[in-house]
C-alpha positions in Angstrom: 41.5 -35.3 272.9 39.3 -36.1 270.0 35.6 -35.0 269.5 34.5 -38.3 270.3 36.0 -38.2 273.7 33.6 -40.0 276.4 32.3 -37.1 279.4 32.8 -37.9 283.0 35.8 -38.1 285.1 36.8 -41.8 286.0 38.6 -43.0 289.4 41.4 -46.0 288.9 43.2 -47.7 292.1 46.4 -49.5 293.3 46.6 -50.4 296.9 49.2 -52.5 299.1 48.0 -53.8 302.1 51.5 -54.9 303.6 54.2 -52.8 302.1 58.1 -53.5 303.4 60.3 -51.9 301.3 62.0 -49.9 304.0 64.8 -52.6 304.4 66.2 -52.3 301.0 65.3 -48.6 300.2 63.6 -49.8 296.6 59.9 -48.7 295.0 57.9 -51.7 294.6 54.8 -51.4 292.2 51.8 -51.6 294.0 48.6 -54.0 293.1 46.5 -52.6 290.5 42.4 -52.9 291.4 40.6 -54.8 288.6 38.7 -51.9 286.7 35.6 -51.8 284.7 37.2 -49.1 282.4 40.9 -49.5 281.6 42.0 -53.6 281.0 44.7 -54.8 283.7 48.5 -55.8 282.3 49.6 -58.7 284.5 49.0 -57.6 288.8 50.1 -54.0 288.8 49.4 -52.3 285.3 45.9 -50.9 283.8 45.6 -50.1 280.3 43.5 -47.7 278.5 41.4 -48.4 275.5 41.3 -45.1 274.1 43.7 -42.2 274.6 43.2 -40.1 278.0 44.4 -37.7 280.8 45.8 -37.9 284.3 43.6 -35.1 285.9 45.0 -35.8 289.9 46.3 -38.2 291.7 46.2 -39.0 295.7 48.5 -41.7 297.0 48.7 -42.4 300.9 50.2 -44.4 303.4 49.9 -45.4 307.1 50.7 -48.0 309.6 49.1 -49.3 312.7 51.4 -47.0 314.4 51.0 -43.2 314.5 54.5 -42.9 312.0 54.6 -41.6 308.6 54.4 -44.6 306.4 55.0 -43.8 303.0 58.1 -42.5 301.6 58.1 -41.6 297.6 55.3 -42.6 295.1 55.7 -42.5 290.9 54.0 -43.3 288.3 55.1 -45.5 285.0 54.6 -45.8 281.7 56.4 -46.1 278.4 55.1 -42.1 277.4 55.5 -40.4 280.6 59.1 -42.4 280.4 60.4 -40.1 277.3 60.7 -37.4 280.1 60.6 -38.9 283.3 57.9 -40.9 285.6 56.7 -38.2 287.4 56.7 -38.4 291.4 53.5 -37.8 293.2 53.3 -34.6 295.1 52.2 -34.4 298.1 51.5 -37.5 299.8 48.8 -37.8 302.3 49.3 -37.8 306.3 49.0 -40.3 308.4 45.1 -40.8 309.7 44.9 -43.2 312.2 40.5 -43.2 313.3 39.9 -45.6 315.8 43.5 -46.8 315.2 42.5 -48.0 311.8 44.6 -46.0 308.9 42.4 -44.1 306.9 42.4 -40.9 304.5 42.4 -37.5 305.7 39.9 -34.8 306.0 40.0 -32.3 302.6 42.5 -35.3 300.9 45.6 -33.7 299.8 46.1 -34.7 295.7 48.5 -33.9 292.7 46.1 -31.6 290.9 46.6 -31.6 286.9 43.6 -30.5 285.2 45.2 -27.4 283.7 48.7 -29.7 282.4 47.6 -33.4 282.7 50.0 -36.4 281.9 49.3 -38.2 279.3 47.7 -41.8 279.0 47.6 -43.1 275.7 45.5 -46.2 274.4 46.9 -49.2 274.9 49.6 -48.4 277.5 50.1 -50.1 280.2 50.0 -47.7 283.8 51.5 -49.0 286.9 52.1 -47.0 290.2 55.5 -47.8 292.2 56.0 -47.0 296.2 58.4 -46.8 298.7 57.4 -47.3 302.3 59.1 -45.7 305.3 58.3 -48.2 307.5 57.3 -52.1 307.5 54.0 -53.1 307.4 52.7 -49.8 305.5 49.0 -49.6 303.9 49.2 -47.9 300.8 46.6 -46.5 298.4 47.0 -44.4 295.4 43.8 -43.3 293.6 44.1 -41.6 289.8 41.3 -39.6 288.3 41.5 -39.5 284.7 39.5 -38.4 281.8 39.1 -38.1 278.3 38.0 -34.8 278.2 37.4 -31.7 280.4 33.7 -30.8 280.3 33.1 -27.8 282.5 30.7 -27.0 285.1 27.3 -26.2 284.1 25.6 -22.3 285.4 22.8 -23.3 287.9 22.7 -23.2 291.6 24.1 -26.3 293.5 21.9 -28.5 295.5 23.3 -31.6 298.2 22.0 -34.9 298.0 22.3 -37.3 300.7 22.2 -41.1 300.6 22.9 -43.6 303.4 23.6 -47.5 303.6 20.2 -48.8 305.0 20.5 -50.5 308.5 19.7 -53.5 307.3 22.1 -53.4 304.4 25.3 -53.9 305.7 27.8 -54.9 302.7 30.8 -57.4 302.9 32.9 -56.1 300.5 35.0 -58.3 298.4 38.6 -57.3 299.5 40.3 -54.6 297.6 37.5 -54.9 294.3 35.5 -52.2 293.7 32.6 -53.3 295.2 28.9 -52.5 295.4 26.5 -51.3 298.4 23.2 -50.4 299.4 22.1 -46.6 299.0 18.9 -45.1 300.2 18.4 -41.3 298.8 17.2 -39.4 301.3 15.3 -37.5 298.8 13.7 -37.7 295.8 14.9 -35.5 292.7 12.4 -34.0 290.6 12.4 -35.5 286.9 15.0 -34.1 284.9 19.0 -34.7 284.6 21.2 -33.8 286.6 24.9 -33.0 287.1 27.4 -34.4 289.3 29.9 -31.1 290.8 31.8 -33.3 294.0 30.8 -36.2 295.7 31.5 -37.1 299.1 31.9 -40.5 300.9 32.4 -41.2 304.2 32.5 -44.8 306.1 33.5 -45.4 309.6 37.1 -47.1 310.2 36.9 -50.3 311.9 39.1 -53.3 312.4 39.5 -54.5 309.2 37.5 -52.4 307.3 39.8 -49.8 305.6 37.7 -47.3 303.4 39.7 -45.8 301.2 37.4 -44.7 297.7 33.8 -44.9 296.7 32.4 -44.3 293.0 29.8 -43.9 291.0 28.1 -46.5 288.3 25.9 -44.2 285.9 23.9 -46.0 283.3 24.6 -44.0 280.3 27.8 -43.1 281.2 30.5 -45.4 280.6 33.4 -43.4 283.1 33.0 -44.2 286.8 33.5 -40.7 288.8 34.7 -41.3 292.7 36.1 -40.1 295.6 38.5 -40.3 298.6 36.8 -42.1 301.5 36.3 -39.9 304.7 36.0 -41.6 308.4 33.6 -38.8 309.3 30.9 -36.6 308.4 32.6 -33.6 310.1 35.3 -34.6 307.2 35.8 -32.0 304.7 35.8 -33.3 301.0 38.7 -32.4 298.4 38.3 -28.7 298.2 39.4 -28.8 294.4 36.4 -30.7 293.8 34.5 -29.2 295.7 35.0 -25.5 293.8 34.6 -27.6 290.7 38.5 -27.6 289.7 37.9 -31.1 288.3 35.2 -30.2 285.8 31.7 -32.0 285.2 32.1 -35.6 287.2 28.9 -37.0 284.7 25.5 -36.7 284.1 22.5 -38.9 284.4 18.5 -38.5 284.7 16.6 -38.5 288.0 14.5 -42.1 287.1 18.2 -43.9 286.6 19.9 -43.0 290.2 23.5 -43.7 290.4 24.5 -46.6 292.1 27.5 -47.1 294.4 30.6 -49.3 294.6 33.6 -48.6 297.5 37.5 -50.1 297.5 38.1 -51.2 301.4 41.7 -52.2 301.8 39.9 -54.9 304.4 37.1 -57.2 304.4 34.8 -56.6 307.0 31.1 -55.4 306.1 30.7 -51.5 305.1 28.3 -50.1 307.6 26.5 -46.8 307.6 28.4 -45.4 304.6 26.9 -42.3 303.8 27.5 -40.4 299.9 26.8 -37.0 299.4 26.8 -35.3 295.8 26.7 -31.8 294.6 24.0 -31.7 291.8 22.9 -28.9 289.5 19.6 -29.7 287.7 20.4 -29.3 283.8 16.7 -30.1 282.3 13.1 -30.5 283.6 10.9 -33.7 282.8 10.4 -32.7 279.1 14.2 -32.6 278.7 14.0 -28.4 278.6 16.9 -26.8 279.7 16.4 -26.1 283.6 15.6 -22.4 284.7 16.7 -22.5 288.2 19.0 -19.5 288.7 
């Protein structure tokens, strides 16, 4: 990675909402999720701009029937190729809330950030599955970077935003798309950095959450995470200890916004984001003496 590298982590997505390949025993690449980052190559690749890193990966599968639906997940493109395309490892169990598949509490993921795979500019990425079973909902959710920034010293504070009642979002159906966030609080003036976030959304019929992340306004990366059915649901615990490095940054009068991937189209109701914030300067821009 070069000096110029851009900070932040970024979340990229490829989803099947009807996968069948169990008949003929093949991988089948799945949909890539049009990104605001890396440029998409035909209906299943995404291409990077600039040189960067695969950091983790999570890919998961379920059907509307309490069986393991996902069989084998990989990853392709031209570099990774000169060796092999690298499985993903482990896959994510089967979570069926309400009957709706869904990921599972503390999301099991491919964790790289000490020996990440390389993604260089201007090739193309596509992720390939293999279902078990018919009928299997598949997502698989990269976080990628173009450098590591650690995290800051400070003490860690939790902020809590919900979906205001009367802001129930129809999301456009597997697109990133935004919602309403009320912050429960309000941060004193300063900037701030992002440690974890945390998203959780209810399963219902036709609403499959599956990832939510965040749109910072001077920060061109998009950091996100694994959807949770519950607020009992424990986050990634990788992130959570701060394997992943600094998420982003931004400053207390410029709130991050949020946009979510459902695999479904009914509205988003009561989604609820947490983040773990360390305060990095005060109004005047001075570094923060909080420890």
């Amino acid at each position: 990675m070069n000096d110029r590298a851009r900070p932040g982590m970024h979340m990229a997505a490829w989803y099947s909402g009807d996968l069948d390949t169990s008949a003929t025993n093949a991988l089948t690449a799945l949909t890539a999720a049009a990104d605001s980052v890396l440029a998409r190559s035909g209906s299943t690749g995404l291409v990077a701009s600039r040189d960067m890193e695969i950091a983790a990966a999570y890919a998961g599968g379920s059907t509307l029937t309490p069986v393991p639906g996902l069989k084998r997940v990989r990853l392709s493109a031209p570099t990774l190729a000169q060796v092999i395309a690298p499985a993903v490892r482990p896959l994510a169990g089967v979570t069926l809330a309400g009957g709706f598949p869904s990921p599972p509490s503390d999301p099991v993921l491919m964790v790289l950030t000490d020996h990440p795979l390389p993604l260089p500019a201007g090739e193309a990425l596509t992720v390939l599955a293999e279902a078990a079973v018919d009928s299997t909902i598949v997502a698989a959710l990269l976080f990628v970077r173009e450098r590591f920034d650690p995290i800051p010293p400070g003490p860690m504070y939790v902020l809590r935003g919900q979906q205001p009642a009367s802001g129930a979002t129809t999301p456009t159906q597997n697109v990133w798309s935004p919602i309403n966030i009320d912050w429960d609080q309000q941060l004193p003036a300063g900037r701030y950095a992002i440690v974890w976030i945390q998203y959780v959304a209810a399963a219902t019929a036709n609403n499959y959450p599956q990832a939510a992340r965040l749109v910072l306004a001077d920060q061109v990366l998009r950091p996100g995470a694994i959807a949770q059915v519950a607020v009992a649901d424990t986050p990634n615990r990788q992130m959570q200890d701060g394997v992943f490095g600094l998420l982003g940054t931004f400053e207390s009068f410029a709130m991050p916004t949020v946009e979510v991937l459902n695999l479904g189209s009914a509205p988003t109701t009561s989604a609820e984001i947490n983040l773990g914030l360390i305060r990095l300067t005060d109004a005047q821009g001075r570094p923060c003496k909080c420890s």
